[in-house]
N, C-alpha and C positions, 0 to 999 in steps of 0.2 A: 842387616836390614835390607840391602839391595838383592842378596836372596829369598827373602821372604818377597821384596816386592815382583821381583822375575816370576816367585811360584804364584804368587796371585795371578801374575797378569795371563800363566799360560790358561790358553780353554780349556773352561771345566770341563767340555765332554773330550777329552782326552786324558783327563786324569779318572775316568770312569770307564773305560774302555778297556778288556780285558784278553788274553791270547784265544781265548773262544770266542769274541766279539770279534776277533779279528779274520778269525776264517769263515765266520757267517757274514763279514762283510767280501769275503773275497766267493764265497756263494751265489751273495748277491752280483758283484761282479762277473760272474762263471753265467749267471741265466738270464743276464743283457746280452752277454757274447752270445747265447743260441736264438734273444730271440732277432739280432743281428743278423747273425746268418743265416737263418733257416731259408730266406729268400733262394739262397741260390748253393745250399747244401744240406739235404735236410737229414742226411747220414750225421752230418758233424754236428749238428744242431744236437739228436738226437743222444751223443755220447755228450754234449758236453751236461746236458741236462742230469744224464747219470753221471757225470762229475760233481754239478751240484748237490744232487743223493748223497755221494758221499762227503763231501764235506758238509751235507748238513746231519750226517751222522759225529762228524768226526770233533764239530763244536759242544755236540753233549759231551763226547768223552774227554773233551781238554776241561769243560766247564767244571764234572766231577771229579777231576784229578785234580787242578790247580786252584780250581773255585771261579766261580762265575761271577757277575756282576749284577745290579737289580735290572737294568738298562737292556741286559743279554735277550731275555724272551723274544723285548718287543724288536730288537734287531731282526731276530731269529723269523719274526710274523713277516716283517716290512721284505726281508730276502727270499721266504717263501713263499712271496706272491711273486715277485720276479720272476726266479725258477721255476716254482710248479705250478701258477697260475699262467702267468702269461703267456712264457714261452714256449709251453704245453698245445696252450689255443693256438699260438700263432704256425705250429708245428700241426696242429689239426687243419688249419684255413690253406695254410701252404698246400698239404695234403690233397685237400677234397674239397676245395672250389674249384669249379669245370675254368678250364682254359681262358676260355670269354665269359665272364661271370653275366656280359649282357644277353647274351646268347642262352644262356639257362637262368636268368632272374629268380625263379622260387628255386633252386638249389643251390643258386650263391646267399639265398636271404636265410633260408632253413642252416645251411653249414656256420653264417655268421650267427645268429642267435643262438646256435649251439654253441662257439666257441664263445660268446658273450655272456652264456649264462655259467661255461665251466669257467671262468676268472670271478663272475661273481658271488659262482656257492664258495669257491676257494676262498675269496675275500673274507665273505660269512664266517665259515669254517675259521680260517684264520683269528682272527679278532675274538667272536667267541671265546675259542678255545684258549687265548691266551687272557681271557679274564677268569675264565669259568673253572678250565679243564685243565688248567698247568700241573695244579699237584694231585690230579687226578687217578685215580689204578687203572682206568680204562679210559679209552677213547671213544666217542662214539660218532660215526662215520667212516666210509674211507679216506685215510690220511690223505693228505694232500702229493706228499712226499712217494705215498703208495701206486695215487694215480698217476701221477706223472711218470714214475718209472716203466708204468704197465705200458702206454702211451712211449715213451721212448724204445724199448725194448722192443715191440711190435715192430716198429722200422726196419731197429738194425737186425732181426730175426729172420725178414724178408718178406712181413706180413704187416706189409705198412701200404697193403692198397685202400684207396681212396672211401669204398666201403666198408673197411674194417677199424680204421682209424677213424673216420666217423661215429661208428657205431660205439664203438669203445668210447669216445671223449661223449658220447649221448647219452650212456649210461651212467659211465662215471662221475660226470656232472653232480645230479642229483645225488647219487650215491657218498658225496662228502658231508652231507647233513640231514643221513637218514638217522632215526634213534636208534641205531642195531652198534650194541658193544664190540671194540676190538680190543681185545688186550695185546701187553706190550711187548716186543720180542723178547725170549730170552736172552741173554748177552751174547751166547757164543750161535743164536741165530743170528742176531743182528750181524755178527764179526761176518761169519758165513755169506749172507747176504752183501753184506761190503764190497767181499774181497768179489764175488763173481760180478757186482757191480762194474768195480777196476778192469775187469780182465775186461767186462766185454766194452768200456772204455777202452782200453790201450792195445788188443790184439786184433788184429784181422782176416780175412778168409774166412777157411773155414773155423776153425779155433773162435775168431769172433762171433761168426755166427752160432757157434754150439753153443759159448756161456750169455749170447743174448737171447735164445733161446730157452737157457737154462732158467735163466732169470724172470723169462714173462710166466716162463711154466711155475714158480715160486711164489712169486710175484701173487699171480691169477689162483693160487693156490690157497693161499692166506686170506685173500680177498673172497674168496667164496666159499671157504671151509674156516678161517678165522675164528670167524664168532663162537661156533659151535664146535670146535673141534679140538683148537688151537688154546691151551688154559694154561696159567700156571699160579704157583699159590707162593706167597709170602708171611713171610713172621713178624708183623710187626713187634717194636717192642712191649708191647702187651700181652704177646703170645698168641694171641686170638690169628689165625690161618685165613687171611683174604683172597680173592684172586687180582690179579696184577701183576705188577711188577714194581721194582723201586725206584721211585724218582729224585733219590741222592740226599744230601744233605747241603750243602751248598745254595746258594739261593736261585744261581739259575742252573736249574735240572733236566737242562734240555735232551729228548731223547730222538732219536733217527725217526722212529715211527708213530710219536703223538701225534703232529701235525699232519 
């Protein structure tokens, strides 16, 4: 009986909480730490952001190996606004607001309503998609997880002038809730995509700058060749040949590149 009363009393939402919940909570931890620092490193900010890419890959693939939780998604929505929402803008505003924002007033007011509208199509995007577009074969918009990485990767590539990263997060914005389908990587793209993630995380010089390079060029690749280029087909158990990809069996099927 006094076991039974201990398991009641502990909180429910840790008896719901799962090892893929657990690294989407440490995601979201990863993209408070960039937008922390970006004040006064915006290199580091930058890689931690592709930290958070990859572990918000790395919680689909714990979700479909050990099994997910119901709870998982909306963790998954709540940490990619952190990381790819916020920290993203606050890496855009660090960027390319002029020195004295009072000294140039319409381009500190034009960079904040850009960085204000990329957090709130993100937010859109997000929410949306995790009512609408969870068990969906395609995605439509650029992922959240997509933009931000393009956006990170532009920095550490050494093409993070104030101009470019502007213009990029002006684009990109809107561009997460346009109607234009993206299907989903294949597995051993997504892997591919991971690991040069890591690298241009963890390595430096020149070596870092070649796979942050590698990466925006893949990146900017998918995003504008994607839709139309990029397909692949599935069996479901019916036999009938869709395009897409699989989104597991499990209940939460979380994938690196829907959001």
């Amino acid at each position: 009986m006094a076991d039974d009363t201990r398991m009641s009393s502990r909180p429910q939402f840790l008896r719901r909480l799962g090892l893929a919940d657990a690294v989407t909570v440490a995601n979201a931890a990863v993209g408070l730490t960039a937008a922390v620092v970006v004040g006064f490193d915006t290199g580091l900010a930058a890689r931690l952001v592709l930290l958070a890419a990859v572990a918000d890959g790395l919680d689909g693939v714990l979700a479909r190996r050990f099994g997910g939780t119901d709870v998982g998604p909306h963790l998954d929505s709540l940490a990619d606004v952190a990381s790819f929402g916020v920290a993203p803008a606050l890496l855009v505003t660090t960027t390319a607001l002029p020195a004295s924002p009072t000294a140039a007033p319409l381009r500190a007011a034009v960079v904040t309503l850009v960085a204000a509208l990329y957090v709130g199509f993100a937010v859109v995007r997000l929410g949306v998609y995790t009512v609408e577009d969870e068990d969906a074969i395609t995605t439509h918009g650029v992922q959240t997880t997509l933009a931000a990485t393009i956006l990170a990767a532009s920095v550490l590539a050494g093409l993070g002038s104030p101009a470019v990263v502007f213009g990029l997060a002006a684009v990109l914005a809107p561009s997460m809730v346009v109607p234009i389908a993206y299907p989903d990587l294949h597995a051993q793209d997504a892997l591919v995509m991971g690991v040069v993630q890591a690298v241009a995380v963890l390595a430096t010089g020149r070596v870092g700058d070649a796979f942050a390079f590698a990466l925006l060029f893949l990146a900017l690749g998918y995003t504008v060749l994607g839709p139309r280029f990029y397909w692949r087909s599935t069996t479901p158990a019916g036999g009938e040949t869709t395009a897409g990809t699989e989104t597991g069996d499990c209940p939460d099927a979380r994938d690196a590149g829907a959001r």
